[in-house]
ROLO-83029 format. One line per field, with one value per residue (C-alpha): residue number from 1; residue in three letters; chain; x, y, z. Coordinates in nm, 4 decimals, always signed. Layout:
i = c(NUM ...)
aa = c(ALA ...)
ch = c(A ...)
px = c(X ...)
py = c(Y ...)
pz = c(Z ...)
This chain:
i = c(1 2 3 4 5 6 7 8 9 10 11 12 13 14 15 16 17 18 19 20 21 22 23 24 25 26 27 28 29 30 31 32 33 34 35 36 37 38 39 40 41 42 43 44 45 46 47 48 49 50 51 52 53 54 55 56 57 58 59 60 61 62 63 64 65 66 67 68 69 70 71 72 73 74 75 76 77 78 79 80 81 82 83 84 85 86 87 88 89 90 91 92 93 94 95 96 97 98 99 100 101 102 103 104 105 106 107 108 109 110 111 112 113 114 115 116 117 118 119 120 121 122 123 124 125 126 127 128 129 130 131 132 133 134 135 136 137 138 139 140 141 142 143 144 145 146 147 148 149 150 151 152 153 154 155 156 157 158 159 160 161 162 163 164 165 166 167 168 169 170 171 172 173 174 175 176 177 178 179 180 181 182 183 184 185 186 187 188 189 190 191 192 193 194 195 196 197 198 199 200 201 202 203 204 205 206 207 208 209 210 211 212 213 214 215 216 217 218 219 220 221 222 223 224 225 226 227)
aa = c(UNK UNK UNK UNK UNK UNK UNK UNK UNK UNK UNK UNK UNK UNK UNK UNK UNK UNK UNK UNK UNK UNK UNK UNK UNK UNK UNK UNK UNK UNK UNK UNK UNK UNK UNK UNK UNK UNK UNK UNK UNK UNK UNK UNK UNK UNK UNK UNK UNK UNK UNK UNK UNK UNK UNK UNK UNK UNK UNK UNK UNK UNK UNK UNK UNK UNK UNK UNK UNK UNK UNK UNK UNK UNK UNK UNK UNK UNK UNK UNK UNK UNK UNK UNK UNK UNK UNK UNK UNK UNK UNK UNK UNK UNK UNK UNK UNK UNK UNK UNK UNK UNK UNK UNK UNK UNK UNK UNK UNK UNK UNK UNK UNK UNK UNK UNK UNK UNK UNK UNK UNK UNK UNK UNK UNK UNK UNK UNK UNK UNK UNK UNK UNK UNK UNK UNK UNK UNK UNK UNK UNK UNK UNK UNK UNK UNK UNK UNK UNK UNK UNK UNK UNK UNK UNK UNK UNK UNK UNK UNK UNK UNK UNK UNK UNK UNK UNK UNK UNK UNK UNK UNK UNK UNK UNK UNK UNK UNK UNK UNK UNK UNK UNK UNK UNK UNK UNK UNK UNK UNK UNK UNK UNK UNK UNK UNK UNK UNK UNK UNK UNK UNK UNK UNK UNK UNK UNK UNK UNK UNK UNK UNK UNK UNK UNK UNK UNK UNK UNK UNK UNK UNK UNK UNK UNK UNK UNK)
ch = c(A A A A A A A A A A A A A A A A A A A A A A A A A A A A A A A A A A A A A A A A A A A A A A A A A A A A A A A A A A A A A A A A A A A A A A A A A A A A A A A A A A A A A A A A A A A A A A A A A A A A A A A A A A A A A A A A A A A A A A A A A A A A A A A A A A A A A A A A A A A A A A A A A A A A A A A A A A A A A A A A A A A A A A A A A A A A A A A A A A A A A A A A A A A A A A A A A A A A A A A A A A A A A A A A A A A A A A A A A A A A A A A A A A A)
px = c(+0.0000 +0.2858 +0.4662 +0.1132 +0.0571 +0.4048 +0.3834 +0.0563 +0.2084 +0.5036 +0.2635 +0.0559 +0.0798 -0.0138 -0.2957 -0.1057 +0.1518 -0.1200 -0.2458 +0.0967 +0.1163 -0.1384 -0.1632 +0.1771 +0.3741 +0.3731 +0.4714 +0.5186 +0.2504 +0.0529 -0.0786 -0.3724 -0.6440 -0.9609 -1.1675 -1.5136 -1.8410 -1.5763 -1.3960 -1.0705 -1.0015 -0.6621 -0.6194 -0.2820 -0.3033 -0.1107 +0.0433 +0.0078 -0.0314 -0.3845 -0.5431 -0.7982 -1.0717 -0.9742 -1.2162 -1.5290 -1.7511 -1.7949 -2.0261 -2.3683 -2.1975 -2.1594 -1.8950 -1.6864 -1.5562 -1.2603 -1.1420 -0.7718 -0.5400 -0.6445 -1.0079 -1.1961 -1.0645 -1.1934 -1.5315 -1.5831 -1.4877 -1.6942 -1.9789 -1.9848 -2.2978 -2.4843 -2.8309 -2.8137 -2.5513 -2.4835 -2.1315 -2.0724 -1.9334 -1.9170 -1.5332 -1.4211 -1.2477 -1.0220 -0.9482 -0.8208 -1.0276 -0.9295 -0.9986 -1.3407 -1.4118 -1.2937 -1.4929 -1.8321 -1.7322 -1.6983 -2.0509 -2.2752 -2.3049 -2.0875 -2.2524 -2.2383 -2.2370 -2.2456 -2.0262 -1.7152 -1.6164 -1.3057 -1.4014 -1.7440 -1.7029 -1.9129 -1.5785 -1.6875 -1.6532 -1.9162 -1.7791 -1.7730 -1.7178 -1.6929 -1.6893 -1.8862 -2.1905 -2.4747 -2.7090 -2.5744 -2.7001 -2.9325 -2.7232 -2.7564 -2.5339 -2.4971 -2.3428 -2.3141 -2.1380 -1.7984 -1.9092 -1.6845 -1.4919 -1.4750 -1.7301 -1.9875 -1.9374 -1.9478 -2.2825 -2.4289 -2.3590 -2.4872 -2.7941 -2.8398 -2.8570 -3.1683 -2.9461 -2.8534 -3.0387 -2.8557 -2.9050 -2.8458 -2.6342 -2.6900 -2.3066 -2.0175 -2.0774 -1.7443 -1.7697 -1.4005 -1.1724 -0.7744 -0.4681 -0.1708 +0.1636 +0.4900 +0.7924 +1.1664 +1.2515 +1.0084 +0.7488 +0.4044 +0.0794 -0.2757 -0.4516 -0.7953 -0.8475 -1.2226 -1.5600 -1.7918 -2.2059 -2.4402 -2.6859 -2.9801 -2.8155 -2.7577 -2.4214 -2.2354 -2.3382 -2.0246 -1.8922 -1.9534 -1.6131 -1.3231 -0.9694 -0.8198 -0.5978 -0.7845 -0.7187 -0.9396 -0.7108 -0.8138 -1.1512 -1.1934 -0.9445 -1.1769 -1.3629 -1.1503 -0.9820 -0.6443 -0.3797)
py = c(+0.0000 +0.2572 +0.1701 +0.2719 +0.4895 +0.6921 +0.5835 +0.8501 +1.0929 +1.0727 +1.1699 +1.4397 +1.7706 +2.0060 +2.2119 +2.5320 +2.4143 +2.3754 +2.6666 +2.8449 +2.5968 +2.7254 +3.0735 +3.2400 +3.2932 +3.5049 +3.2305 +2.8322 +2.6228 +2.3825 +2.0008 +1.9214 +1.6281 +1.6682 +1.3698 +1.4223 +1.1686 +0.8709 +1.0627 +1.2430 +1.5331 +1.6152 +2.0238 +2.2833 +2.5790 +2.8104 +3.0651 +3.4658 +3.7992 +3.9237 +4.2284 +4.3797 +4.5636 +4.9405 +5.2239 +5.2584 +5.3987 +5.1577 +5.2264 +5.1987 +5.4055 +5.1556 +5.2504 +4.9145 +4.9685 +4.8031 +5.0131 +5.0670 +5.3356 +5.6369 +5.5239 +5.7647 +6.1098 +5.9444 +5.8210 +6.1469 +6.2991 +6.0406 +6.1415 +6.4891 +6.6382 +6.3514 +6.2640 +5.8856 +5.7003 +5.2900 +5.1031 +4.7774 +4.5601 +4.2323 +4.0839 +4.2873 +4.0254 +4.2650 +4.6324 +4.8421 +4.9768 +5.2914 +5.3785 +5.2394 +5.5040 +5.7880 +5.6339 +5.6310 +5.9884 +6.0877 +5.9982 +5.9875 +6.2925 +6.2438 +6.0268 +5.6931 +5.3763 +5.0771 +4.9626 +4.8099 +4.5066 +4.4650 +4.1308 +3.9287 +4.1106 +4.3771 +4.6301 +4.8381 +5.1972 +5.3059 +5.3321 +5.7421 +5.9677 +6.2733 +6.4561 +6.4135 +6.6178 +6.7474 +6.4521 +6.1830 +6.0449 +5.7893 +5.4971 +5.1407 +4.8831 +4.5526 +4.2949 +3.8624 +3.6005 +3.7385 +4.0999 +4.0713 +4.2380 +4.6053 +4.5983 +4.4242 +4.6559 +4.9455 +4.8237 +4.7601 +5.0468 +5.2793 +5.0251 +5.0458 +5.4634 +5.4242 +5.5589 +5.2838 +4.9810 +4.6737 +4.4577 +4.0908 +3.8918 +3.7417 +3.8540 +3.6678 +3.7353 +3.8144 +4.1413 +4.1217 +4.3858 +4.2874 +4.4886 +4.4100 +4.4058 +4.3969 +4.1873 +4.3696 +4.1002 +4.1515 +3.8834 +3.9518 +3.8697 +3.9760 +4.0012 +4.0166 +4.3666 +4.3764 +4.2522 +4.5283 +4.5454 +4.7072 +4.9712 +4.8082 +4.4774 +4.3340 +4.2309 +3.9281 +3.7709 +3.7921 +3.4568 +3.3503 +3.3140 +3.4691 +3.5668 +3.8942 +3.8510 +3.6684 +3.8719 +3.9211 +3.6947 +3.3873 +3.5044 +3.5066 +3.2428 +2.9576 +3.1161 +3.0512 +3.4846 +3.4658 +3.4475)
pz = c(+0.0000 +0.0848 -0.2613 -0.4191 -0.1982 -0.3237 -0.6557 -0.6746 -0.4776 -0.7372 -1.0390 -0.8572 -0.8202 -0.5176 -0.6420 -0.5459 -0.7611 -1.0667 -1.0088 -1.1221 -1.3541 -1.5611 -1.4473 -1.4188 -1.7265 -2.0484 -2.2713 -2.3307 -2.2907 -2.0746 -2.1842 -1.9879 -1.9350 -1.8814 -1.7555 -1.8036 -1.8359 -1.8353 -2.1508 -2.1670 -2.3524 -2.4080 -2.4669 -2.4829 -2.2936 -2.4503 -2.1866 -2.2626 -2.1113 -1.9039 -1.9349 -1.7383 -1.9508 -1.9406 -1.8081 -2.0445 -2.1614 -2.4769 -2.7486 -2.5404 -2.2835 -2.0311 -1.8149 -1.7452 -1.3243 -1.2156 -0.8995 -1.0288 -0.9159 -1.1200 -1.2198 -0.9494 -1.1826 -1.5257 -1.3241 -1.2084 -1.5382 -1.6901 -1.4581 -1.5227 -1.6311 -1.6343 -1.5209 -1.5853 -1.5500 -1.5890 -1.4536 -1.5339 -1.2143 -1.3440 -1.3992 -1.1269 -0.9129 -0.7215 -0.6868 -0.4777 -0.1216 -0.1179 -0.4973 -0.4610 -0.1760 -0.4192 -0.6914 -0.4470 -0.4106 -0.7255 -0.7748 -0.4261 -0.1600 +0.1870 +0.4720 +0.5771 +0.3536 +0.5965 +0.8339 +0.8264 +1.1096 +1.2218 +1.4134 +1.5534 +1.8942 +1.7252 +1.6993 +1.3733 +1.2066 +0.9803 +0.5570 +0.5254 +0.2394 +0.3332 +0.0271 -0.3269 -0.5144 -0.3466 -0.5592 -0.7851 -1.0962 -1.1713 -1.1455 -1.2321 -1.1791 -1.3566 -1.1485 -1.1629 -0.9967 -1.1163 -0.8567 -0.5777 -0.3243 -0.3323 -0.6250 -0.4133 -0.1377 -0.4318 -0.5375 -0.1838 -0.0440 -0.3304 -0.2967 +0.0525 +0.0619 -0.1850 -0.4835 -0.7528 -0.9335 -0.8930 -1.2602 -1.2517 -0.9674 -0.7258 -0.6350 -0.4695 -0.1392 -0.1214 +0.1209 +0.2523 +0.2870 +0.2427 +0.2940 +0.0455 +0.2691 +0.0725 +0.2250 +0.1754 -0.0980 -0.3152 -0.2356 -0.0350 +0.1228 +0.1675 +0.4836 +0.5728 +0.7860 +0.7832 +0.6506 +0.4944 +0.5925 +0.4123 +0.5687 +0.7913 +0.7522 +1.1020 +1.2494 +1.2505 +1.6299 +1.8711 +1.9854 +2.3512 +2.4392 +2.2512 +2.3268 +2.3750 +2.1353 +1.8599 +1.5159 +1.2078 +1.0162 +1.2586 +1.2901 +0.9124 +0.8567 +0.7941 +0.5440 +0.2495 +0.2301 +0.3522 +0.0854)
């Protein structure tokens, strides 16, 4: 059993290790099999360079959201003048937390957007923005499975203050908020620092017993965010 047993271990790969396997690179290539129905389907993924779509509008005038550096100026450029406005959120897997604030002001007036937790004691600070126009646009937002992150929170807090249509979904339900820390040689890690909630939406019960020292990373640890 331990010579099978090592024989398989031999052939397989860890599924971290796949995952770079068919993710990182800007060239070569990748044989794969696919097993599917009792059938396998041999393919070759053929390795080349991502891109993000770019700020829109596109030809309906659909302005395609991504939250990176720089996109809260052209939003609010975007916005200008306008009575009716409609952002696409879907494809937005990450962004960045603090752009999405200056995009919500770019369009929405200051106040409170939710809250964010910083753990399941109940420890929050309510999501401000403390500048932006005196009204915003009509807004609607068109959002799917692929909505997450900071463009979920985007979309529920403009929701939850009455002042955007939410088309399609239902969302991720991905709601976390993660920090980016850079290590001196170059590598990294994210960390979760906080979980967003929308307005009226109740708050995650406290625990019954919980240590003083018990971080949001462990807290949110289990729930498949830490990276």
């Amino acid at each position: 059993m331990r010579k099978e047993l090592r024989a398989k271990v031999d052939k397989s790969v860890l599924p971290l290790k796949a995952r770079d396997e068919l993710m990182l690179g800007e060239s070569g290539s990748v044989d794969v099999v696919w097993r599917r129905q009792g059938q396998e389907i041999k393919t070759t993924l053929t390795r080349s360079k991502s891109e993000l779509s770019t700020f829109g509008p596109d030809s309906q005038g659909v302005i395609h959201l991504t939250f990176a550096p720089g996109e809260a100026d052209r939003l609010k450029s975007a916005a200008a003048g306008k009575q009716e406005l409609t952002i696409d959120l879907r494809n937005a897997p990450v962004g960045d937390f603090a752009t999405m604030k200056q995009c919500l002001s770019a369009l929405a007036p200051r106040g409170d957007y939710g809250t964010i937790e910083l753990d399941k004691a109940g420890k929050s600070h309510p999501l401000t923005i403390g500048e932006g126009p005196a009204t915003a646009p009509k807004l609607k937002l068109l959002v799917d499975n692929s909505t997450r992150g900071v463009a979920e929170i985007f979309a529920l807090a403009l929701k939850g203050k009455g002042l955007a249509e939410v088309v399609g979904g239902p969302m991720a339900g991905h709601r976390y908020i993660t920090e980016t820390v850079a290590l001196p040689d170059g590598s990294g890690y994210t960390l979760v620092v906080g979980k967003y909630r929308a307005p009226a939406e109740k708050s995650a019960a406290a625990p019954k017993k919980r240590a003083s020292h018990q971080s949001v990373a462990e807290l949110y640890e289990g729930q498949g965010v830490i990276s």
